[in-house]
N, C-alpha and C positions, 0 to 999 in steps of 0.2 A: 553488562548485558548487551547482547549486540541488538539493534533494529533494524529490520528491513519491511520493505513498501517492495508486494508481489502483486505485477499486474496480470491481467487472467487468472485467477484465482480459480475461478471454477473451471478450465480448462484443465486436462490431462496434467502436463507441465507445471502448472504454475497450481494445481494444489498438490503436485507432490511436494515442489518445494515451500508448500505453506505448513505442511504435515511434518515435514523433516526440519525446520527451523524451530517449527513449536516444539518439537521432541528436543532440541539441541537448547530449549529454553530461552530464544530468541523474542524479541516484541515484536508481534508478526501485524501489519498492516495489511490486508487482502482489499484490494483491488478486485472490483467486478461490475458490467453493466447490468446483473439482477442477483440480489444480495438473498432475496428468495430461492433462490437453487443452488446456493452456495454452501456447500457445508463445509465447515472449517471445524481445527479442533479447538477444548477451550481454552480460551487466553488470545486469538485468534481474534483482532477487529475486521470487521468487514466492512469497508468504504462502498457506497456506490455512487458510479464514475463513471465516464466512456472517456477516451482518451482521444478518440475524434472528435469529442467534443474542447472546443478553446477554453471555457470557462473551467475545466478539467485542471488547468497550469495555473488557474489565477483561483481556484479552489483551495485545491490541496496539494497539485502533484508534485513540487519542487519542495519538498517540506527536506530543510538540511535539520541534519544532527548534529546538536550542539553538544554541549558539557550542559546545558540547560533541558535537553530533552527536545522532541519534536518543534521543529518551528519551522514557522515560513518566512520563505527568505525573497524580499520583493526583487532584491537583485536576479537569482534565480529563475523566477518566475518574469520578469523581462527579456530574458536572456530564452527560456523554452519558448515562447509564448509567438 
């Protein structure tokens, strides 16, 4: 199963491709500054984030995909941050 992490989720963009990954059976991570006007389909998480916000990278947003599933990788998150 593939995973992806979509930022603007509730934007035009970024929920088509929340919409079309959930259809292709993807683990879909959505990304949004208000998780209330967000509609996604289900199976669809919805994170809420602001990506102008710094604590954004040291949260969640560097999260690598392992063989072990979603994790955070401090390396990573040094490295955006």
């Amino acid at each position: 199963m593939q995973r992806i992490c979509v930022l603007g989720a509730s934007r035009v963009a970024g929920a088509h491709v929340v919409r079309l990954a959930c259809s292709q059976g993807s683990d879909v991570r959505a990304i949004t500054r208000n998780p209330a006007t967000t509609r996604v389909p289900d199976g669809a998480n919805v994170i809420q984030s602001d990506v102008y916000d710094r604590q954004f990278y040291e949260r969640l947003a560097v999260m690598a995909y392992t063989s072990n599933g979603w994790q955070m990788s401090s390396e990573n998150v040094s490295r955006a941050a």
